[in-house]
C-alpha positions as CSV (number, residue, x, y, z in Angstrom):
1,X,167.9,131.9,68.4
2,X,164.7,132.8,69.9
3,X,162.1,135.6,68.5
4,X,162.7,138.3,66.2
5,X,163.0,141.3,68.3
6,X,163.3,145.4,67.5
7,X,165.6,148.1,69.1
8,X,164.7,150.4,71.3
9,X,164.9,154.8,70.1
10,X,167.8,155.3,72.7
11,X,169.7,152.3,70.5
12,X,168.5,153.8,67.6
13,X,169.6,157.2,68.4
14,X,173.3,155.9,69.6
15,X,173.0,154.0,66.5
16,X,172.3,156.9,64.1
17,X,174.5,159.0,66.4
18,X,177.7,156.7,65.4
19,X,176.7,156.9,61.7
20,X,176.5,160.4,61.0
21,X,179.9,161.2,63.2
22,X,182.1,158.2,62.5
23,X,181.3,158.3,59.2
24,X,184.7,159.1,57.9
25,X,186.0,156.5,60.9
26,X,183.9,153.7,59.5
27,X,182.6,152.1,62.9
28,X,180.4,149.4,62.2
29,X,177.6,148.9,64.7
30,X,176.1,145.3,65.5
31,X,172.8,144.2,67.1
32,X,172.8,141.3,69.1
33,X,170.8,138.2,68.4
34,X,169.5,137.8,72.1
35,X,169.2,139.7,75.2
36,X,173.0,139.5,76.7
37,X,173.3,142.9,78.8
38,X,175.0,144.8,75.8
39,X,172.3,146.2,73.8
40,X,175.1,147.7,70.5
41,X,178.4,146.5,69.3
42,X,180.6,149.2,67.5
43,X,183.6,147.5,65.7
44,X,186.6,150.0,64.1
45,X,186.5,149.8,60.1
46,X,188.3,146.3,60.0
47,X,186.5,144.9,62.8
48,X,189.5,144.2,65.0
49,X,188.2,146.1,67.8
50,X,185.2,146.2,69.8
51,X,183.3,148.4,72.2
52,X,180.0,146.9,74.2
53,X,177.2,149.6,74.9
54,X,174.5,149.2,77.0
55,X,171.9,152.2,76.0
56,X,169.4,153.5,78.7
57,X,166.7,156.5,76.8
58,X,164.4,158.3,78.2
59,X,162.4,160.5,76.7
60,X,162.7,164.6,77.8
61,X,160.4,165.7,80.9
62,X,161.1,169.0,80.5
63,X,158.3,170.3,78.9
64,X,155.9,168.2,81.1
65,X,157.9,168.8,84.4
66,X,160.2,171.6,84.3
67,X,159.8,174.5,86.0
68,X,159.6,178.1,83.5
69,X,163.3,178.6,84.7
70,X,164.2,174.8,83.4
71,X,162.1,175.2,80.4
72,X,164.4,178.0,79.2
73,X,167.5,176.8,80.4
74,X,167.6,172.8,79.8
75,X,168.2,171.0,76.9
76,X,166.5,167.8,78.2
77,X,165.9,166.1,81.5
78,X,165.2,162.7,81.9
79,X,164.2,159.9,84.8
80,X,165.8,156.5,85.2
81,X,165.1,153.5,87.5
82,X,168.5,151.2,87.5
83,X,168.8,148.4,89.6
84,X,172.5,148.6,91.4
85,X,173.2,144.7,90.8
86,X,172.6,144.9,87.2
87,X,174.7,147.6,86.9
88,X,177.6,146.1,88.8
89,X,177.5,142.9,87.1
90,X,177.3,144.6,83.9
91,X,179.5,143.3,81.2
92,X,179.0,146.3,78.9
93,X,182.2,148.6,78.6
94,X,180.1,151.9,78.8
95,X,176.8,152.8,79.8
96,X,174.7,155.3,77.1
97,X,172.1,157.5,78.4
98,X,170.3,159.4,76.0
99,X,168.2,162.1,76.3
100,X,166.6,163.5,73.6
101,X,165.7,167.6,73.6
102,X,161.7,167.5,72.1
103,X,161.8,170.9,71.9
104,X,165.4,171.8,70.7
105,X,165.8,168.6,68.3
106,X,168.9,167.5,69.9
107,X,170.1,164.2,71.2
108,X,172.4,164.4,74.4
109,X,174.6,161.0,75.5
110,X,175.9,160.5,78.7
111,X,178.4,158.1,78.6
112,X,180.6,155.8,81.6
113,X,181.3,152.3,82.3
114,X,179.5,151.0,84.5
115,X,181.9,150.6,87.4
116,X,182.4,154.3,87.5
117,X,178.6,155.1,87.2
118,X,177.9,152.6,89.9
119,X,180.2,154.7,92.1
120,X,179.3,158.0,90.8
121,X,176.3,157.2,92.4
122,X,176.8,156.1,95.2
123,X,179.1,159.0,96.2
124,X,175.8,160.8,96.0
125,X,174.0,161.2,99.5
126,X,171.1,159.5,99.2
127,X,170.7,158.4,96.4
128,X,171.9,154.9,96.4
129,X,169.4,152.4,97.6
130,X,170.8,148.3,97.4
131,X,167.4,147.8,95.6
132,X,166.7,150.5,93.0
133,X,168.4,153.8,92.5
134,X,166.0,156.9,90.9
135,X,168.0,158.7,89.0
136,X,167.3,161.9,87.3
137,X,170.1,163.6,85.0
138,X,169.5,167.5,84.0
139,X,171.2,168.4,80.8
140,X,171.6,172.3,80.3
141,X,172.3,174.7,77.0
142,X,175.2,175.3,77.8
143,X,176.6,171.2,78.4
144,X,176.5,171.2,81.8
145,X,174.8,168.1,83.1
146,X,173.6,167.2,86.9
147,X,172.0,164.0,88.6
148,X,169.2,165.8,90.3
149,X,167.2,163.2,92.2
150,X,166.9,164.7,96.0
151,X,167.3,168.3,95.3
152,X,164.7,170.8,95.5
153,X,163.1,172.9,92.8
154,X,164.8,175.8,93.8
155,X,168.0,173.8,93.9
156,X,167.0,172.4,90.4
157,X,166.6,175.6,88.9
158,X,169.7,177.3,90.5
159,X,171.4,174.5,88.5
160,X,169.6,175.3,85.4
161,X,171.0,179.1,85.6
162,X,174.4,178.2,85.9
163,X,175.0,177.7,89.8
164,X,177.1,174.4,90.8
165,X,176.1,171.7,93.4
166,X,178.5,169.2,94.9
167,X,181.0,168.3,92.5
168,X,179.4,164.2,92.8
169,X,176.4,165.6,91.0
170,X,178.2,167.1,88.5
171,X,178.1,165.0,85.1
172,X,179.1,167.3,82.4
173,X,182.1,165.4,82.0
174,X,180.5,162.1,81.0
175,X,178.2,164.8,78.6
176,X,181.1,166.9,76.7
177,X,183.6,164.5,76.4
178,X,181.3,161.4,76.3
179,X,182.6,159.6,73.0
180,X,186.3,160.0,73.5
181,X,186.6,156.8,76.0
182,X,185.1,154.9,73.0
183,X,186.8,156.6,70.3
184,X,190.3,155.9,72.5
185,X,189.2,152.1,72.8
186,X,188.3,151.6,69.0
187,X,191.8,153.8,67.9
């Protein structure tokens, strides 16, 4: 074992996240010893059962770069850079992006395994790159979430009032129901 090393606040938040909710559940959450790909372990009560996370955070633009439409109609937006082989070879069973709201004090998760994010986006038109995909997820007050890299600001803030875009942007199910996959697997 090499270093001591410290979580990151998107582990922290998924971490505190599972507390609070699972409480009565009694996951168990482990850190791993060394960088492995899965950043959080969460184990049912008797620790027969595991789920691998590997947590993504970024903190909320929306405040800095939103538009006055988006800063009254988003919880959070946030920015990612994800390299496409990493996330293929990923041996984590779900991905965790977490955005946190500054300004409404409230943590939003968007959850998938990787296979399926990996193909989320890459159904997108062009947004996948072999090298390096940008990718920018809007979360709305009222759960709707949207991977926004390409559009326009107009397009950005039709989104933010309600409008849909092509269904491969759409998110929200990875927002709303984002912990049942895990709570089916630890069950």
């Amino acid at each position: 074992m090499k270093s001591l090393f410290t979580i990151h606040v998107g582990e922290y938040l998924v971490g505190l996240h599972i507390e609070k909710a699972y409480k009565k559940a009694g996951w168990n959450i482990w850190l791993p010893a060394k960088d492995t790909g899965i950043d959080l372990l969460v184990s049912d009560s008797r620790n027969r059962k595991t789920v691998s996370l590997q947590v993504k955070f970024a903190k909320d633009s929306t405040p800095q770069y939103g538009t006055p439409i988006q800063k009254n109609r988003l919880l959070a937006m946030g920015w990612w850079t994800l390299d496409p082989k990493k996330i293929a070879e990923s041996i984590a069973d779900f991905w965790v992006f977490v955005l946190p709201s500054f300004v409404e004090k409230k943590d939003s998760f968007i959850i998938l395994p990787p296979a399926k994010l990996l193909r989320r986006l890459k159904a997108i038109p062009g947004l996948y790159n072999e090298n390096r995909i940008q990718s920018y997820f809007h979360v709305t007050k009222k759960k709707r979430c949207w991977q926004t890299r390409g559009l326009s600001r107009a397009d950005e803030d039709a989104l933010a009032q309600g409008e849909e875009a092509e269904r491969s942007r759409d998110f929200s199910e990875c927002l709303i129901n984002a912990w049942k996959p895990i709570e089916d697997k630890l069950k």
